[in-house]
C-alpha positions as a Markdown table, in Angstrom:
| # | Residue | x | y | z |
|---|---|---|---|---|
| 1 | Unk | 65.8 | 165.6 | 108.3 |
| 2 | Unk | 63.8 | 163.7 | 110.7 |
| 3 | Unk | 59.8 | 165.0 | 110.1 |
| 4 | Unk | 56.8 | 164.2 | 112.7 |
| 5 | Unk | 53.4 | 163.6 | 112.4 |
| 6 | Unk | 51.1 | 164.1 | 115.3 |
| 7 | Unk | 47.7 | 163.0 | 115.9 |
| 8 | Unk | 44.7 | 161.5 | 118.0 |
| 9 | Unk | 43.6 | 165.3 | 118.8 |
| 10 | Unk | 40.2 | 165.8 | 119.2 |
| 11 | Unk | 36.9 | 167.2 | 120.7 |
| 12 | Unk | 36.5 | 166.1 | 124.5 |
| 13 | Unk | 34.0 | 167.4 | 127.6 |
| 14 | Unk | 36.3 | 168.2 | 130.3 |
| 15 | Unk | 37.5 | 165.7 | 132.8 |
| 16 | Unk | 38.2 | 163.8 | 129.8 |
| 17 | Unk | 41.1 | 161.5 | 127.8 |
| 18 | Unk | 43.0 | 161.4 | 125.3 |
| 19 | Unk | 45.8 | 160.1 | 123.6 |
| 20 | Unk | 48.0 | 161.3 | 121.1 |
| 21 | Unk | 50.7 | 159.9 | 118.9 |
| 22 | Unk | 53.8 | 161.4 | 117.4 |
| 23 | Unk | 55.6 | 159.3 | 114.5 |
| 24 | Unk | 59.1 | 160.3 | 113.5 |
| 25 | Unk | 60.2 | 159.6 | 109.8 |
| 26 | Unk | 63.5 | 160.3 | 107.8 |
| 27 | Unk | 65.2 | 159.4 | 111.2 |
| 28 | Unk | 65.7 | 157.4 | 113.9 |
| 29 | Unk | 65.0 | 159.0 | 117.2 |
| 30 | Unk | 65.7 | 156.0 | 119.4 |
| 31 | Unk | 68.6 | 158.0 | 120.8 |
| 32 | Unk | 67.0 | 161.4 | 120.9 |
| 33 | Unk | 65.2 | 163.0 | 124.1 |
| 34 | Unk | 61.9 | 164.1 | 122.8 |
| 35 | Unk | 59.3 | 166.4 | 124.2 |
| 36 | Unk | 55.8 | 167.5 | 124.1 |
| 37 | Unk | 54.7 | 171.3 | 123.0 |
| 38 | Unk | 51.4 | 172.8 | 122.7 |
| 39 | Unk | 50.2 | 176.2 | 121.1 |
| 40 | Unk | 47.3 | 177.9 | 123.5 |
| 41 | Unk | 45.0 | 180.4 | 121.8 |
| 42 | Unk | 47.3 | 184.1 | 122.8 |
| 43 | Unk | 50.2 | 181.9 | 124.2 |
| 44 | Unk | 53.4 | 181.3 | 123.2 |
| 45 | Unk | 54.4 | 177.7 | 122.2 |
| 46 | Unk | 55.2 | 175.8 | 125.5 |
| 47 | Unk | 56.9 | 172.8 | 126.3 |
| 48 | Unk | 54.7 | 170.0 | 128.0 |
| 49 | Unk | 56.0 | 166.7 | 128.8 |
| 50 | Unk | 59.5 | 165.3 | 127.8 |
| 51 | Unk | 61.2 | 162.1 | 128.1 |
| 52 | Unk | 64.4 | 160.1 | 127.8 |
| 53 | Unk | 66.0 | 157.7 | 125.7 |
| 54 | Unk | 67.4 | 155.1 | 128.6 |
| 55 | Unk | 64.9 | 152.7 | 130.2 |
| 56 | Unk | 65.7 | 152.2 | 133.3 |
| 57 | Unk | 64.1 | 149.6 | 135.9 |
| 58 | Unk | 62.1 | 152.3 | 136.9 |
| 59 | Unk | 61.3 | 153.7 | 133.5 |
| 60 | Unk | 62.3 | 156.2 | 131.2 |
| 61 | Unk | 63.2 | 159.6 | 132.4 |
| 62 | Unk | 60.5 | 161.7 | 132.5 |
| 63 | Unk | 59.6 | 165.8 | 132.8 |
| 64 | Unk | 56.4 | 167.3 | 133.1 |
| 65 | Unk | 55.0 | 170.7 | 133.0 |
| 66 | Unk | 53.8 | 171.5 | 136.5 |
| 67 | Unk | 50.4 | 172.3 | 135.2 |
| 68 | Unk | 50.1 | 168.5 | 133.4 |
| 69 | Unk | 51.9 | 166.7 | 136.4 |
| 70 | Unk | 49.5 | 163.5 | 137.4 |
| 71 | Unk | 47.5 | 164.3 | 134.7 |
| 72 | Unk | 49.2 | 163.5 | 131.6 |
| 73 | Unk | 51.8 | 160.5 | 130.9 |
| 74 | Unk | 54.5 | 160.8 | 127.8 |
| 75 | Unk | 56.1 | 157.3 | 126.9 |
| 76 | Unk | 57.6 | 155.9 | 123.6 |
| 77 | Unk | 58.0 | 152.9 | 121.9 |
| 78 | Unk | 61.5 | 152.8 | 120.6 |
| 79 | Unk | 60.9 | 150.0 | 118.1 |
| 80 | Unk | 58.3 | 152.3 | 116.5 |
| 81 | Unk | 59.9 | 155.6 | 116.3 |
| 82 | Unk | 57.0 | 157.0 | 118.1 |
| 83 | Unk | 56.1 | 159.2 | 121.6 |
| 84 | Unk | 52.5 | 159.0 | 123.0 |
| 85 | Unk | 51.0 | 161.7 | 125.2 |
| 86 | Unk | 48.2 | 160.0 | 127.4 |
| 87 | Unk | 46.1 | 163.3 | 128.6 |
| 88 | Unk | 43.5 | 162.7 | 131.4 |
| 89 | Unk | 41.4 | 164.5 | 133.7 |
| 90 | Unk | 41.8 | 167.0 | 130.4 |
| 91 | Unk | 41.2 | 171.0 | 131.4 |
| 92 | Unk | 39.8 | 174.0 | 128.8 |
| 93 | Unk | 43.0 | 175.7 | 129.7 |
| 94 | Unk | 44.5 | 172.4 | 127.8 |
| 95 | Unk | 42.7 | 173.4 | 124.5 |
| 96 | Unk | 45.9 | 173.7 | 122.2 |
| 97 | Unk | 47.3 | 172.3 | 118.9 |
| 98 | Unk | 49.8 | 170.0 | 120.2 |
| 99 | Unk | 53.4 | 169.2 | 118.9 |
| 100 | Unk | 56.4 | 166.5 | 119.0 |
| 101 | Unk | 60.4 | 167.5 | 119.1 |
| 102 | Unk | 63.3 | 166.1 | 120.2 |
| 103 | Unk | 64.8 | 168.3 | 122.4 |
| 104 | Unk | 68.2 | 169.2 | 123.6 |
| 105 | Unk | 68.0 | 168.2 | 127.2 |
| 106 | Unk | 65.6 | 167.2 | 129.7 |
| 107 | Unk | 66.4 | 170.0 | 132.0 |
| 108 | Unk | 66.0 | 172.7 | 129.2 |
| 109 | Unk | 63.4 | 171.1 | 127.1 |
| 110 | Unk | 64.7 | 173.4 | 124.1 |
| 111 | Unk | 63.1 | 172.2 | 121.4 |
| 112 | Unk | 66.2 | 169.9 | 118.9 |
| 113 | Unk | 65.2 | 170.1 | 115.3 |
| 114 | Unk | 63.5 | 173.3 | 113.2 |
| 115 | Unk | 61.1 | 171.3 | 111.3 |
| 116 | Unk | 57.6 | 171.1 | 113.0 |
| 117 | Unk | 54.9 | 168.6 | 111.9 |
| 118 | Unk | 51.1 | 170.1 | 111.7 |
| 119 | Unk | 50.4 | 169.5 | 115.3 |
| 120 | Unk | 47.1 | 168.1 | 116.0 |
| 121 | Unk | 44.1 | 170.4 | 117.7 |
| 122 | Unk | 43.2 | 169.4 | 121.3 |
| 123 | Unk | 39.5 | 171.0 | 122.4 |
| 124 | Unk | 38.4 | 170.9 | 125.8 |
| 125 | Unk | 35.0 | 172.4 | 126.0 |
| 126 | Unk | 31.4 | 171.6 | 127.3 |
């Protein structure tokens, strides 16, 4: 089964960047619709950013979070197996340990395979 491993978390004042990387092993997901999740301290795991699989002249298809919009920027590399999460402009209220998925569609952003990886921890704080 296809696993993940997510980093490039870290510490960061707000108004700050980051970038995080998600590779996928055991599997190719070349052809798989993957998405961005984050657990917040007393939240429920939420669903991000996602993206699709077809690069078209304008760029992959992309679905964002209202909170995230014009702040944070998913993209992949197909040839690498991997999904990147550029955050910017980063808020407290972003502080979260942050996941990769594939998920089922776009428009549900249900998250596509059980296995999580760790995640990796996001802090936005002065």
């Amino acid at each position: 089964q296809v696993q993940f491993v997510e980093s490039g978390g870290g510490l960061v004042q707000p108004g700050g960047s980051l970038r995080l990387s998600c590779v996928a092993s055991g599997g190719v997901i070349r052809f798989v619709e993957m998405g961005w999740f984050r657990d917040a301290p007393g939240k429920e795991r939420e669903w991000v950013a996602g993206i699709g699989t077809v690069r078209w002249e304008t760029g992959f298809k992309t679905n964002y979070k209202d909170s995230v919009k014009d702040r944070f920027t998913i993209s992949r590399d197909l040839s690498k197996n991997t999904v990147y999460l550029e955050m910017n402009t980063l808020k407290p209220e972003d502080t979260a340990l942050y996941y990769c998925n594939g998920v089922t569609s776009l428009q549900s952003m249900t998250p596509k395979f059980d296995r999580w990886g760790q995640g990796t921890q996001v802090t936005v704080s002065s």
